[in-house]
N, C-alpha and C positions, 0 to 999 in steps of 0.2 A: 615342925610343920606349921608354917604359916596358917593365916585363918583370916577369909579375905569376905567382907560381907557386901552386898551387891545394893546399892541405889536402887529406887523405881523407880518408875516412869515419871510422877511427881515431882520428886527432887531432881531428875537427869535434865531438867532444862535450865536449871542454876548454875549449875553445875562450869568450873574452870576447867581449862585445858589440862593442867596438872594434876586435878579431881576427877577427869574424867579417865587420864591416863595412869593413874593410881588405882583407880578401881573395876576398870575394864582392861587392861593391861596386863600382859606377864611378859617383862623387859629385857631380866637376867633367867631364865629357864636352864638352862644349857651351860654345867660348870666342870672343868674336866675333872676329873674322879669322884665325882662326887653323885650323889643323890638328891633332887630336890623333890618335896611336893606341898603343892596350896592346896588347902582344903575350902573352897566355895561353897557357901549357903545355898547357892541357887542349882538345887533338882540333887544338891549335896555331893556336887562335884570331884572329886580329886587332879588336879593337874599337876603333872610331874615330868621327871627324866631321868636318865641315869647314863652318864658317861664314864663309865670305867676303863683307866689304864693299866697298870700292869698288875695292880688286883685286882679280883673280881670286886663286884659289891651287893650285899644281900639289901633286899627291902627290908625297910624294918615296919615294927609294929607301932606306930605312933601312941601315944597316954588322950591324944584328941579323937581317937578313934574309939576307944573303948569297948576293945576288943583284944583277944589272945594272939590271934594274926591277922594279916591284911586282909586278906578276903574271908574274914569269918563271913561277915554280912557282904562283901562285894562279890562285884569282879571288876578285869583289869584288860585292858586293851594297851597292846605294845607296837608301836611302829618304829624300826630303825628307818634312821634316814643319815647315818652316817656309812662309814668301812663295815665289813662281815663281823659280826657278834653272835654270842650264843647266849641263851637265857635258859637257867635251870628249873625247872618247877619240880619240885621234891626229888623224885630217882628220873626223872626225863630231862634229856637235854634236848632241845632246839636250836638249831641254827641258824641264823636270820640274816639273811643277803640287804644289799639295801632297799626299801620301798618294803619288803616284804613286814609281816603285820603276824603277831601272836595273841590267841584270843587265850584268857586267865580266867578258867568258872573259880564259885564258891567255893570256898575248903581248903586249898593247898595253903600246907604250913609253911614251904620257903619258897622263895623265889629268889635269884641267883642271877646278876649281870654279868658278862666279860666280853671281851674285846682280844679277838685273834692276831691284833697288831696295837701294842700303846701309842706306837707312833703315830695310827691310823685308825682310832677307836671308833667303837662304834657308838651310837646314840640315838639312844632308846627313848622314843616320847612316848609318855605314860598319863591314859586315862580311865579311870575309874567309875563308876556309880554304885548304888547299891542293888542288892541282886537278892531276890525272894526265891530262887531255885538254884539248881545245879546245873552249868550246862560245862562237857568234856573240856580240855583246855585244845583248841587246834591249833596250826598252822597255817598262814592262806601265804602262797608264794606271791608275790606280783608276777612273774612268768605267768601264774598260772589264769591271770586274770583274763576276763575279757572288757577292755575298753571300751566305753561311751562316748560318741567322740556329740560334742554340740559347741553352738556357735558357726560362726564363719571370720575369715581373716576382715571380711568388707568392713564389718561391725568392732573389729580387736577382740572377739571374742573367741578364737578356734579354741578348744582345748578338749581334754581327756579326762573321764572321770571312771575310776576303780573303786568296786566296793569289796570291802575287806569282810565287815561284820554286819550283817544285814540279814531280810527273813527270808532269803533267795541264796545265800551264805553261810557263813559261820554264824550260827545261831547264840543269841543272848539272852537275858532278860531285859537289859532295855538298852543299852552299848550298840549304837550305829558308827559303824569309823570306817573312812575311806580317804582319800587322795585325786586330788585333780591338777593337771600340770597342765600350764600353757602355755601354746606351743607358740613355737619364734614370731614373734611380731603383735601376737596377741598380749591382751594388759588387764583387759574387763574381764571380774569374777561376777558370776551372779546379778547378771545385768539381764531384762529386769530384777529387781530384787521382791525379797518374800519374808514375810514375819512367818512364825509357826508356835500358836502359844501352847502346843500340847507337848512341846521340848524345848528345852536352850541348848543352843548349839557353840564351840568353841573352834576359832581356827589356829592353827600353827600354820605361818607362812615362813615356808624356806625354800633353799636353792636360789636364794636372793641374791646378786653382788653386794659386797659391803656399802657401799657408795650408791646405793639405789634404795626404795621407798616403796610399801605400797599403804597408799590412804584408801584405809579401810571407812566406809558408810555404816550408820550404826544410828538408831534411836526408829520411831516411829515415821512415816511416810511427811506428817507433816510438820517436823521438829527433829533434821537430822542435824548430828553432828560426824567428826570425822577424827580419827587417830594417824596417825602417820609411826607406820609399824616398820620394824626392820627384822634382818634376818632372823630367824629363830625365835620370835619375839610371837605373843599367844596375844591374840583378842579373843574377850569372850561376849556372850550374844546373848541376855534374856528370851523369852518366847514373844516380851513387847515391843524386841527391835531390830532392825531391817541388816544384813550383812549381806555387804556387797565390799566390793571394792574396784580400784584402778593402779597399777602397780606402774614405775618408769623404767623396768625391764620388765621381762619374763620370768615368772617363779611357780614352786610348786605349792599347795597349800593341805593340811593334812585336814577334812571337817570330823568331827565327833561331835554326837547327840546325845543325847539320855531325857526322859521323861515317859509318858503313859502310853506312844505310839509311834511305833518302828517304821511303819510306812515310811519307804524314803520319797514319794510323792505328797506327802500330807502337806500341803504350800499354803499361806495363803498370797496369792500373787501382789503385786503391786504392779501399777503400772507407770511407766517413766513420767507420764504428764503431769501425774499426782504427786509427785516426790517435792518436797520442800525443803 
């Protein structure tokens, strides 16, 4: 497991193109049969995934964790966004369509990837924080959801927003994860944009064509920079810096929080005039 330690705000305006895409970045996420996961300093992240083909594949226990299993001290948030999989968490199986989302409390000793088709696997993005309680391990379907729809096409902003694990939902100890898809024509995320320092937030943006872009906005209102992110490809967000972006198609993007406060309104807004 990787071990990826986060700039602030200080050094982030020195900061190279390469420096900034190095260490706000996750480029190669996404490897088929395999496992990956970075372990992040900031709010002590884990970002992972796990694409299993024609074996399953168990989480392991990493020696940087210093612990007997994964979620001795966590839990785990799983969204496929690939073909239908199943995830085993000790004697429970799960089934996981695409879009749908598996919340992982404290305690289980295994956890368990596979993929109903190798040739169509599925692919599981996996995040983490640490967790002071137990809460059940659920299932939230996307069926089952119900859509937020904001924006309008006038501004490129129509889009859909799903919460999966939230205090209105699948309850956590501090694991907010959800999905927002924008819909044909639309490009702007998070326009205005918003700092939030009581959590960092991480995006995965997919459902991208290969041959397309979204340049993601990042840093404080008046010292932005910008990543130019592709499919499957993770930007991550301190609580000092602004995530937004503008995509040259239409994509879906997966947000996860963690830190002291689940409110998914806790914003602090910006407004577009003040943006530098």
């Amino acid at each position: 497991m990787r071990i990826l330690q986060m700039p602030d705000a200080i050094r982030y305006p020195t900061m190279s193109t390469a420096q900034l895409r190095e260490s706000f970045l996750l480029e190669d996420l996404f490897q088929p049969g395999t496992i990956q996961n970075v372990y992040v300093d900031l709010d002590r992240t884990v970002i992972g995934s796990a694409v299993p083909l024609h074996q399953p594949l168990a989480l392991p226990t990493y020696p940087e964790l210093r612990a007997e299993i994964f979620t001795e001290r966590r839990e785990l948030g799983v969204l496929n966004i690939g073909a239908p999989g199943k995830v085993r968490v000790d004697s429970e199986t799960y089934a996981l369509e695409n879009l749908d989302c598996l919340y992982i409390g404290r305690g289980n000793h295994e956890i368990v990837f596979s993929s109903e088709d190798a040739a169509r696997p599925a692919e599981f993005y996996l995040l983490s924080y640490p967790a002071h309680a137990e809460y059940p391990t659920r299932l939230s379907r996307c069926v089952d959801l119900e859509p937020v729809s904001l924006g309008t096409t006038a501004t490129a902003n129509a889009r859909q927003i799903r919460k999966h694990i939230h205090l209105e939902g699948v309850r956590s100890c501090q694991l907010v994860m959800g999905f927002t898809e924008m819909q044909p024509g639309s490009v702007w995320n998070t326009m205005p944009p918003h700092t939030h320092m009581r959590r960092s937030e991480i995006y995965l943006y997919f459902n991208l064509p290969p041959e397309d872009r979204v340049i993601h906005m990042m840093g404080p209102a008046d010292e932005t920079r910008h990543l130019l992110v592709a499919n499957k490809q993770v930007a991550i967000s301190p609580g000092w810096s602004m995530h937004a972006g503008v995509g040259t198609n239409s994509y879906t993007f997966c947000w996860g929080m963690g830190g002291e406060n689940q409110v998914y309104s806790d914003m602090d807004a910006i407004q577009i005039k003040d943006i530098r």
